[in-house]
C-alpha positions in Angstrom: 99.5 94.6 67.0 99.5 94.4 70.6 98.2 97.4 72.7 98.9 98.0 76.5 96.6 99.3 78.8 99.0 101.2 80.6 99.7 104.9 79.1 99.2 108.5 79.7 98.4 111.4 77.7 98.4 115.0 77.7 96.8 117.6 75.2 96.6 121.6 75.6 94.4 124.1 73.5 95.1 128.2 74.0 92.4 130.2 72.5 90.8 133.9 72.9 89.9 134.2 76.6 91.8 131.4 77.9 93.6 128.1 77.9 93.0 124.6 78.6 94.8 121.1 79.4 93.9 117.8 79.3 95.4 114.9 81.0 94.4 110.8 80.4 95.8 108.4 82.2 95.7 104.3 81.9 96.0 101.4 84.0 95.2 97.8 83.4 91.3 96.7 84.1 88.9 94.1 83.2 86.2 96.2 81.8 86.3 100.7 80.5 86.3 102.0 84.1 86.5 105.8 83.6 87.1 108.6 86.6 86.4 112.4 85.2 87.7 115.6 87.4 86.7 118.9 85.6 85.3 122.1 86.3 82.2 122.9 86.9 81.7 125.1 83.5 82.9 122.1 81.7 80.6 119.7 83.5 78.1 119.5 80.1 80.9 118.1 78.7 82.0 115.0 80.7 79.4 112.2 79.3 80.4 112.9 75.3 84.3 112.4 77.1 83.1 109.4 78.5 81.3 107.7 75.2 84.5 108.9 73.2 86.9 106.5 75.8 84.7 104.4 75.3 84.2 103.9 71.8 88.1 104.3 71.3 89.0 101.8 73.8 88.0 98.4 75.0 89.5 97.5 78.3 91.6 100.1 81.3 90.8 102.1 84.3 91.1 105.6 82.8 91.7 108.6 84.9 90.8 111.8 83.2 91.7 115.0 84.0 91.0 118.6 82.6 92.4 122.6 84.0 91.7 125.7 82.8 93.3 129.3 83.3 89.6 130.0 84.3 89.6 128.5 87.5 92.9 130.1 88.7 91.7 133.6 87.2 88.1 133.8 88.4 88.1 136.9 90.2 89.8 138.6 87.3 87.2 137.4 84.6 84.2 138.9 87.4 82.4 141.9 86.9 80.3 144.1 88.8 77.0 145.7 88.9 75.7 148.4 91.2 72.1 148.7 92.1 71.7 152.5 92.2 67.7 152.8 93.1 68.0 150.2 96.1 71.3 152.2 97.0 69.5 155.4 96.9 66.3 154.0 98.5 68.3 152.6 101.6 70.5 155.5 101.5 67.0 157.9 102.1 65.8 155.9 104.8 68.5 155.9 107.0 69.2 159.8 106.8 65.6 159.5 108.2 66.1 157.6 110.9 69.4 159.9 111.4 67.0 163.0 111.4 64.4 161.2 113.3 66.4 160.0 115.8 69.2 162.9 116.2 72.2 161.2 115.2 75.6 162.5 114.8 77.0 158.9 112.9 77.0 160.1 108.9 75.8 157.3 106.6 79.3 155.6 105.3 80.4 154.7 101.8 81.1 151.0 103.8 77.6 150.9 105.4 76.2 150.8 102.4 78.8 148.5 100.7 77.8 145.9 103.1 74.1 145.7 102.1 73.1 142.5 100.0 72.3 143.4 96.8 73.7 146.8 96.1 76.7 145.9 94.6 76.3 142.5 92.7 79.1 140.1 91.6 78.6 139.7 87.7 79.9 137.2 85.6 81.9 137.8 82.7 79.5 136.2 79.7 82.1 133.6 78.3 82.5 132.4 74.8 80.9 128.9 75.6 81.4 128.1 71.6 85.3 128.8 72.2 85.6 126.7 75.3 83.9 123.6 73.6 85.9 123.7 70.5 89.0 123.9 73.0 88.1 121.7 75.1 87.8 118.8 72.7 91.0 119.7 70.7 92.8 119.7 73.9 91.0 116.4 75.1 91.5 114.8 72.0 94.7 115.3 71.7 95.6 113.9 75.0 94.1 110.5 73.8 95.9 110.4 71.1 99.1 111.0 72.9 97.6 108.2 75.2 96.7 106.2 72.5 100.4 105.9 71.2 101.8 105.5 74.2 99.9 102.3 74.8 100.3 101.0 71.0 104.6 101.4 71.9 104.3 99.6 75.2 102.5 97.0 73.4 105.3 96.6 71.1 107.5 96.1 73.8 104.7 93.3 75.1 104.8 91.6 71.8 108.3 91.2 71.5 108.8 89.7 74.6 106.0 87.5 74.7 107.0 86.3 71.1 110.6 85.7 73.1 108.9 83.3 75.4 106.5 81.5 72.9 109.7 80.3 71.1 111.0 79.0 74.3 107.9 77.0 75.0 108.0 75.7 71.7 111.5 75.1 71.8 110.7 72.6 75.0 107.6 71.5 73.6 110.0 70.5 70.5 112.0 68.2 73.5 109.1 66.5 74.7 108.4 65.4 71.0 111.7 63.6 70.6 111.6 62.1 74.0 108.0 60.9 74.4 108.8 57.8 71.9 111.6 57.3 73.5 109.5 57.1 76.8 106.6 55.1 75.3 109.4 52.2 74.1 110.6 52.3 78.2 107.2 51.9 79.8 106.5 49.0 77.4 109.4 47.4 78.2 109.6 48.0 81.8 105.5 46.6 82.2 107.2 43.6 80.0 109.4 42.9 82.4 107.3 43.1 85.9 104.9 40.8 83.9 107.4 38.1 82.7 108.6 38.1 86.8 104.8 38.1 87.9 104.6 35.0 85.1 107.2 32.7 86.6 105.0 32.9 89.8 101.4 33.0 88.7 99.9 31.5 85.3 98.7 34.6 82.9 97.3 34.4 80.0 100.2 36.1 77.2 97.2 37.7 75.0 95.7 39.0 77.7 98.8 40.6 79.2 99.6 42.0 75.7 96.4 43.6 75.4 96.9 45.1 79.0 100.6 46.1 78.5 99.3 47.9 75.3 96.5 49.8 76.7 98.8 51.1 79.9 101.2 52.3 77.0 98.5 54.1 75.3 97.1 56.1 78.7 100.9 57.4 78.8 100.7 58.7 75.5 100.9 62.1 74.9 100.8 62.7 71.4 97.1 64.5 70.9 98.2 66.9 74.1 101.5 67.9 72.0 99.0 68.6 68.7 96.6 70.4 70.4 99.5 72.3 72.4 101.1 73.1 69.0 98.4 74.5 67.8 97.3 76.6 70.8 100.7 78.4 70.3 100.2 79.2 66.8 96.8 80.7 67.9 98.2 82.5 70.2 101.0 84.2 67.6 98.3 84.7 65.6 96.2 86.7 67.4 99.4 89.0 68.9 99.3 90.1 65.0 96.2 91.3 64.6 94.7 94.6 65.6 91.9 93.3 67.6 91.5 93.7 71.3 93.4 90.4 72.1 93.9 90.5 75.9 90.8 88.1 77.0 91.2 85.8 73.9 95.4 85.7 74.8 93.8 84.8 78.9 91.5 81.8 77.7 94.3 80.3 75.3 96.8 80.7 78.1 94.3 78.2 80.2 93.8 76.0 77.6 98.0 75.5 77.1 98.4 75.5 80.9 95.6 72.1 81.1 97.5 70.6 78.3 101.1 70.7 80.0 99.7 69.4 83.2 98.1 66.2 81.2 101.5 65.9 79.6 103.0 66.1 83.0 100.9 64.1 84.7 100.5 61.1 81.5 104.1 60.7 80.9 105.1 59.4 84.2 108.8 60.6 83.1 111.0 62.6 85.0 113.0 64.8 82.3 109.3 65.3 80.4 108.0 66.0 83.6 111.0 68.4 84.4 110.5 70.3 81.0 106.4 70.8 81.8 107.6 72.3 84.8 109.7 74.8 82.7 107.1 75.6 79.7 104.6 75.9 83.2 107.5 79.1 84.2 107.5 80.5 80.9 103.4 80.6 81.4 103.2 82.0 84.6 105.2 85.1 83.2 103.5 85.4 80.0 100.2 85.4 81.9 101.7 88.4 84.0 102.3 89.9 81.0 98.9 89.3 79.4 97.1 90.8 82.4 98.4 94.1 80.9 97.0 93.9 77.6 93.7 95.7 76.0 
């Protein structure tokens, strides 16, 4: 079945110490183009989410995105340390250079807050083992969330591509009763201008059969109609199966597309060349559709 490339996903994980949530988004692309934002702690972990896109999907710009309760509670997971000797050892110098100096100033609690390295900004040690384990689940599950939204869009591809298919096979069913009729026509009409060219010049009536026969044939279009056919039920084919079928979907599109403009341009009929122009319509818009497709 058909999968779009267009989809979004979401997963979320709460464990001891914290929570995350994961976000995937989709949009249509030619190769796996994939965007990361996460948090610095989870940076370790952004090339095994990369492989795992890229081993579950074939084709799409994905955007992923990842948020912890870590990085809005920072300060609260943050402890602190106090350097007692340095504090002491700073503390003694300047009562000497109080004494030494005869100052009245008393050494403050906030003087000696503000020196580097007495107090020291600790962090938390974090359950790394946790935080992996949760950040997979949570990442995981957003690509399966993304993963069924692009396998429903799909079905709503497939069904109306199938929709316009059975148009262009209905038209292409039209051009098959006419183009005898059309054949017969150009015979007779290249009949005609010959039998008035003969009452003026002398021609040869073997020779002008032979030519009247070969001008009918170049207006034939009956291996174009075959090989149109059979394009389309390629092309229904490979909807129905679960392979990536976007690029192979593209080059059959091309190949129908050549085939309708011989048709159109070999007939030399307007109500043939009127329908081309209609299975050309139906085409364009399945090839908008297409563009969307893994």
């Amino acid at each position: 079945m058909l999968k779009s490339m267009t989809g979004y996903g979401s997963g979320e994980c709460v464990f001891e110490g914290g929570r995350i949530v994961a976000e995937v988004k989709s949009v249509n692309h030619r190769y796996v183009d994939i965007s990361c934002k996460l948090p610095k702690r989870f940076s370790p972990m952004e090339s095994q989410a990369r492989k795992t896109i890229s081993k579950r999907f074939s084709r799409g710009r994905f955007e992923v995105t990842v948020q912890s309760d870590f990085d809005v509670e920072e300060n609260q997971r943050r402890g602190f340390e106090l350097n007692l000797p340095l504090a002491q050892a700073y503390c003694s110098v300047l009562k000497e250079l109080k004494d030494r100096l005869h100052l009245s100033e008393e050494i403050s609690l906030s003087l000696l807050a503000g020196v580097r390295d007495i107090i020291v900004v600790k962090d938390i040690e974090s359950n790394k083992e946790g935080e992996e384990k949760a950040f997979n689940e949570a990442f995981n599950e957003a690509l399966n969330s993304l993963e069924r939204m692009r396998e429903s869009e799909g079905e709503i591809l497939y069904k109306d591509l199938l929709e316009r298919l059975n148009s262009v096979e209905k038209l292409i069913d039209s051009i098959r009763v006419m183009s005898p009729q059309v054949l017969v026509f150009y015979r007779d009409r290249l009949a005609k201008r010959v039998k008035e060219l003969g009452e003026v010049f002398e021609l040869d009536p073997q020779r002008l059969n032979q030519e009247i026969a070969f001008l009918a044939e170049r207006s034939d279009i009956t291996e174009e109609l075959v090989r149109i056919t059979s394009h389309l039920e390629q092309f229904k084919k490979i909807m129905s199966t679960n392979d990536s079928a976007g690029r192979k979907l593209d080059f059959l599109l091309q190949e129908i597309n050549r085939e309708v403009n011989t048709i159109a341009s070999k007939a030399n009929d307007a109500d043939i060349s009127q329908k081309a122009v209609e299975i050309k319509s139906e085409m364009e818009k399945i090839r908008e559709q297409i563009q969307n497709i893994e």
